[in-house]
TORKOL-4160 file (C-alpha; in steps of 0.2 Angstrom, whole numbers, padded with zeros to 4 digits, m for minus):
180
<pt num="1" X="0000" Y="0000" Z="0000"/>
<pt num="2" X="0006" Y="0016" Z="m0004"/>
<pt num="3" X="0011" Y="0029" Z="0010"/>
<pt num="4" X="0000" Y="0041" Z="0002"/>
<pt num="5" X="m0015" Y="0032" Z="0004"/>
<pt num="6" X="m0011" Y="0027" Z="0021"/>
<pt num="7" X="m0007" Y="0045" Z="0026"/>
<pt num="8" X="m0025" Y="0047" Z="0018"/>
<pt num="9" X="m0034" Y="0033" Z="0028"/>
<pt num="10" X="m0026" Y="0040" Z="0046"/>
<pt num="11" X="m0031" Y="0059" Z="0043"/>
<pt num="12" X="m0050" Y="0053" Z="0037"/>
<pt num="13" X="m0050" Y="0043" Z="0053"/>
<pt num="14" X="m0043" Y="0058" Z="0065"/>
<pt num="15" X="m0055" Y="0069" Z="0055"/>
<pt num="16" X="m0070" Y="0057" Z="0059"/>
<pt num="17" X="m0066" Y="0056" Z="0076"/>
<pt num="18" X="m0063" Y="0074" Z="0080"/>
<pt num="19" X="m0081" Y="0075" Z="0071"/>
<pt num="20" X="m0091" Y="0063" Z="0084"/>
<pt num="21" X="m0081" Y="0072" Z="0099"/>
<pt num="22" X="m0086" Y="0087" Z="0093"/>
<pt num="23" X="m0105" Y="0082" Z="0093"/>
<pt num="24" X="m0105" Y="0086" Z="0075"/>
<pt num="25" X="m0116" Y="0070" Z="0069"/>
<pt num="26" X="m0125" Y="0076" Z="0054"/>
<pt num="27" X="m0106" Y="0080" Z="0046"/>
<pt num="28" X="m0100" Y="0065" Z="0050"/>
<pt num="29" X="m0117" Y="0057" Z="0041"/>
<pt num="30" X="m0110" Y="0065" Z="0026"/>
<pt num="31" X="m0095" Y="0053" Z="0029"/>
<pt num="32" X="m0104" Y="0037" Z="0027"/>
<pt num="33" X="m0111" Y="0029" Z="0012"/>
<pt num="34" X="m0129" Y="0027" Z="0007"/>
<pt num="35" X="m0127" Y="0008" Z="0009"/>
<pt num="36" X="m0118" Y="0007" Z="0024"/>
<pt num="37" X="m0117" Y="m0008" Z="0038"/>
<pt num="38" X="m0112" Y="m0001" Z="0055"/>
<pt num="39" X="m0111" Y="m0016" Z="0064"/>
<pt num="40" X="m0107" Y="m0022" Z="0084"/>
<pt num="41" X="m0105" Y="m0041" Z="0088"/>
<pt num="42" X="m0109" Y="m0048" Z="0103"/>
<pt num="43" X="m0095" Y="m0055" Z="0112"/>
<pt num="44" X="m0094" Y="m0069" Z="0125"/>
<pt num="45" X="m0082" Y="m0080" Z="0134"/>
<pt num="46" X="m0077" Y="m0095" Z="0123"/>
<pt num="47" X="m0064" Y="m0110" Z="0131"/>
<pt num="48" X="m0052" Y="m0116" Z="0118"/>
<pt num="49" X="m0056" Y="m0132" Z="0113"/>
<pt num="50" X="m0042" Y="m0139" Z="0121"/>
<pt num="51" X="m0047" Y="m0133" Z="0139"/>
<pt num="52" X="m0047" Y="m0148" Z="0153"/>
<pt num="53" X="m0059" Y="m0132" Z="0163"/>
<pt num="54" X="m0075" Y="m0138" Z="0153"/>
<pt num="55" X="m0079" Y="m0154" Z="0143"/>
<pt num="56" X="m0090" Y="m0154" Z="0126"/>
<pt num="57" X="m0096" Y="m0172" Z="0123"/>
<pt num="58" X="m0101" Y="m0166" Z="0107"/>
<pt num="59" X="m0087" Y="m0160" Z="0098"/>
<pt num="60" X="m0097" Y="m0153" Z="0082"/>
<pt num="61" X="m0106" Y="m0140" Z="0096"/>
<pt num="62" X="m0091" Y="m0131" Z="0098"/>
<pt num="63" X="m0088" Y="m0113" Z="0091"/>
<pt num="64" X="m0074" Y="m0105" Z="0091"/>
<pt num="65" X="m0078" Y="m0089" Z="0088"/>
<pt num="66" X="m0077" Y="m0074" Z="0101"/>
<pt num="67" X="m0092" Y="m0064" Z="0089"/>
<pt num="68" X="m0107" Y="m0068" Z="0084"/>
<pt num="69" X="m0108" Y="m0071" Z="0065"/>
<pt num="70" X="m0114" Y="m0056" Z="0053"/>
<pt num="71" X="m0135" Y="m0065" Z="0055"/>
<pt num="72" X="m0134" Y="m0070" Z="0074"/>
<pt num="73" X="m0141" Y="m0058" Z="0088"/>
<pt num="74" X="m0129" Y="m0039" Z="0090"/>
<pt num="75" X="m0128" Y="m0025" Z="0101"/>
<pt num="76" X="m0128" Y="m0013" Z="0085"/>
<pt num="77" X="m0133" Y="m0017" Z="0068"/>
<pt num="78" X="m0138" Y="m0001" Z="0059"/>
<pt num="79" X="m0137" Y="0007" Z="0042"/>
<pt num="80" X="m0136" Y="0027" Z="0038"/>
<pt num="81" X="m0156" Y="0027" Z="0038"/>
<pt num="82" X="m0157" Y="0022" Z="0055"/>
<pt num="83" X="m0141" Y="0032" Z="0061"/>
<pt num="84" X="m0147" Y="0047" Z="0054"/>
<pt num="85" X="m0165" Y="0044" Z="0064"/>
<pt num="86" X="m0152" Y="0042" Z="0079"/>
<pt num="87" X="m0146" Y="0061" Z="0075"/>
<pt num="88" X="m0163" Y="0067" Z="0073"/>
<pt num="89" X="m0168" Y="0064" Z="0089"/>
<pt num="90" X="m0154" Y="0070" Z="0096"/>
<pt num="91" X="m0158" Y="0087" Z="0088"/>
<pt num="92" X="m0178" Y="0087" Z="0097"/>
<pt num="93" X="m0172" Y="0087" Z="0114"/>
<pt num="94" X="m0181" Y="0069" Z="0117"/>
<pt num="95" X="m0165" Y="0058" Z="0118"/>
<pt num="96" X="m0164" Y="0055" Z="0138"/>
<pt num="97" X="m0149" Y="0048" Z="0136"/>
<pt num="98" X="m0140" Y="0062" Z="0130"/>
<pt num="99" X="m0148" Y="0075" Z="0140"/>
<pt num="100" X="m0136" Y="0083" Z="0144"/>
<pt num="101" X="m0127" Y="0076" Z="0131"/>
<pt num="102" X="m0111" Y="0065" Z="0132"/>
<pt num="103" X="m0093" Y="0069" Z="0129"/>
<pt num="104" X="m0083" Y="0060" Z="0121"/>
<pt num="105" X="m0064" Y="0055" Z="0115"/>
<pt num="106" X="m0059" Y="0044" Z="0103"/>
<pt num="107" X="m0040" Y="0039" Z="0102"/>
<pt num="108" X="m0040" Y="0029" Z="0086"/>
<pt num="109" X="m0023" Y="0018" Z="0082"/>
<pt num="110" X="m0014" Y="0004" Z="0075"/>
<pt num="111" X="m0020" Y="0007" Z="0058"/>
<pt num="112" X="m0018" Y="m0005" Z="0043"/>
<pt num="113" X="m0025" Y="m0003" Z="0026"/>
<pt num="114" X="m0024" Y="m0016" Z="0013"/>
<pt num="115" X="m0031" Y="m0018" Z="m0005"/>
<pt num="116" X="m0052" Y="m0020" Z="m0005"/>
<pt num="117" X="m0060" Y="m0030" Z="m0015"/>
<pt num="118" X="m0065" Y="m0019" Z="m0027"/>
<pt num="119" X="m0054" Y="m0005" Z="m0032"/>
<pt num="120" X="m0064" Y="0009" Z="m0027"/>
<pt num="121" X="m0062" Y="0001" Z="m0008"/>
<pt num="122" X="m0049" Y="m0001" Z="0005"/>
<pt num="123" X="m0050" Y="m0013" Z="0019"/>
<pt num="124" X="m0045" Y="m0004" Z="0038"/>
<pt num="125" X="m0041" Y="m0011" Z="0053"/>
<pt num="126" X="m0038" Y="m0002" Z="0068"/>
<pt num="127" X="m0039" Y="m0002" Z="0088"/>
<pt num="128" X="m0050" Y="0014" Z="0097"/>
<pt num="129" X="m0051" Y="0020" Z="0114"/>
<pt num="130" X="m0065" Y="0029" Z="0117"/>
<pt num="131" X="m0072" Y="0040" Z="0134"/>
<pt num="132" X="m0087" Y="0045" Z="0138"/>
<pt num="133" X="m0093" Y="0058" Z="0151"/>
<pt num="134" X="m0110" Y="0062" Z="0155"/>
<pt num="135" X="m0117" Y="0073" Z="0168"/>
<pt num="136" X="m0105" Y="0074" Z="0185"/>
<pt num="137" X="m0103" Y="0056" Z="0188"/>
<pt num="138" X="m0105" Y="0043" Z="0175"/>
<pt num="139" X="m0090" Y="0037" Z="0165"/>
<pt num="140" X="m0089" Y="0025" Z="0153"/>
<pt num="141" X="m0074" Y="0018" Z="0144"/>
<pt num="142" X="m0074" Y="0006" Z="0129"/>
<pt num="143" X="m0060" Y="0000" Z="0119"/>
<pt num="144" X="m0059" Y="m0012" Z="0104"/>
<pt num="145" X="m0055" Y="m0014" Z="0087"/>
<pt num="146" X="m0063" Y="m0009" Z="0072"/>
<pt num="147" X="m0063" Y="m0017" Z="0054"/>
<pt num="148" X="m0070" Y="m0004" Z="0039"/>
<pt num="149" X="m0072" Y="m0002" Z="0021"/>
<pt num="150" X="m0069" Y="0013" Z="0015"/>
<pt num="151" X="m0076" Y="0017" Z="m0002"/>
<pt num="152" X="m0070" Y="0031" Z="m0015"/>
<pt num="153" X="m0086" Y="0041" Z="m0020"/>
<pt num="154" X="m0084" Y="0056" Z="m0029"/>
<pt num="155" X="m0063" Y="0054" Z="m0025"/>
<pt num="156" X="m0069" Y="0056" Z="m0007"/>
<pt num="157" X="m0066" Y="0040" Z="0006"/>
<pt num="158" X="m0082" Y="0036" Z="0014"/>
<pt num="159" X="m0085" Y="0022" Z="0026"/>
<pt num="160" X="m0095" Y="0009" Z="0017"/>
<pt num="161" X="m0095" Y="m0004" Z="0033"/>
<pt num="162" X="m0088" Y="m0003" Z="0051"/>
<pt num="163" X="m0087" Y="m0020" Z="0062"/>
<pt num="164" X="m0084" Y="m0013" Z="0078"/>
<pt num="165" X="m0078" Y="m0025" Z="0093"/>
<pt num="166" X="m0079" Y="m0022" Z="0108"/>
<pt num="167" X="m0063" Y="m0032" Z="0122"/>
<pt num="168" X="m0080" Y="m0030" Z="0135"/>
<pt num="169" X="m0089" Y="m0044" Z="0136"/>
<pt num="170" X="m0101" Y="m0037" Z="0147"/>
<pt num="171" X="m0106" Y="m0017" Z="0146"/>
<pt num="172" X="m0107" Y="m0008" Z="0160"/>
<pt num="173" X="m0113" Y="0009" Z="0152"/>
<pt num="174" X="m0130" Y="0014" Z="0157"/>
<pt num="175" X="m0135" Y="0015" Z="0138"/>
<pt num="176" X="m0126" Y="0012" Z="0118"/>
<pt num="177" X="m0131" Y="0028" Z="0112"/>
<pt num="178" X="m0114" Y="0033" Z="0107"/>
<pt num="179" X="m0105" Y="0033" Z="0089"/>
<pt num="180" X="m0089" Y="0023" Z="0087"/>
């Protein structure tokens, strides 16, 4: 991969960051594509199938995978419609959650970009830290790893699908009603 594209990547990923910690949701919209998948799995607890801790009497039942698959149940599986319904009520005043609104940092890192499969598209990996504070006491912290597509459209990158993963197994934020 060229360093040029790679310098490209990171800065539309800072940019996009400093966006959502900025609270400016309906420009950051205009980053996605129309066809978007913004995706969270849910992650559990799996014992390698080597473990003496737990026996499976049948083998064929086991699964290896930390995430469930792309049709199994998620903690987010959105497109731009439903994100942008998600900004909209931010704007009425109705959104309990985020009143007062949250505050948020993103530190966004180890970032690899390889070939897409199409040549218009660029596949992303990256690690995120992100903090949240809302009102005086509650903090939230959730960090993870992020795989995206980014698509040219009109010479412009714009996230075309994000698989966000979280390292929590079990959430202890009061609410998901942030952007990651």
């Amino acid at each position: 991969m060229r360093d040029e594209t790679i310098r490209e990547v990171e800065q539309f990923l800072y940019r996009e960051a400093r966006l959502l910690d900025n609270r400016q949701f309906h420009e950051w919209l205009e980053l996605l594509t129309d066809d978007l998948r913004y995706w969270m799995p849910i992650r559990s607890n799996r014992y390698p199938v080597n473990s003496k801790a737990i026996t499976i009497l049948d083998g064929s039942r086991y699964e290896e995978s930390e995430v469930s698959s792309e049709n199994d149940l998620a903690l987010m599986d959105e497109d731009k419609d439903s994100l942008t319904r998600r900004i909209d009520r931010l704007d009425t005043g109705m959104a309990w959650a985020e009143d007062p609104p949250s505050r948020t940092r993103h530190i966004i890192t180890n970032i690899e970009v390889e070939a897409g499969d199409s040549q218009d598209e660029l596949k992303v990996y990256s690690n995120f830290f992100m903090y949240r504070t809302r009102a005086e006491t509650e903090q939230d912290f959730y960090i993870g790893s992020r795989e995206d597509v980014l698509r040219r459209v009109n010479g412009q990158l714009r996230v075309a699908s994000r698989k966000i993963v979280l390292d929590q197994t079990v959430l202890l934020a009061k609410n998901l009603s942030n952007f990651f």
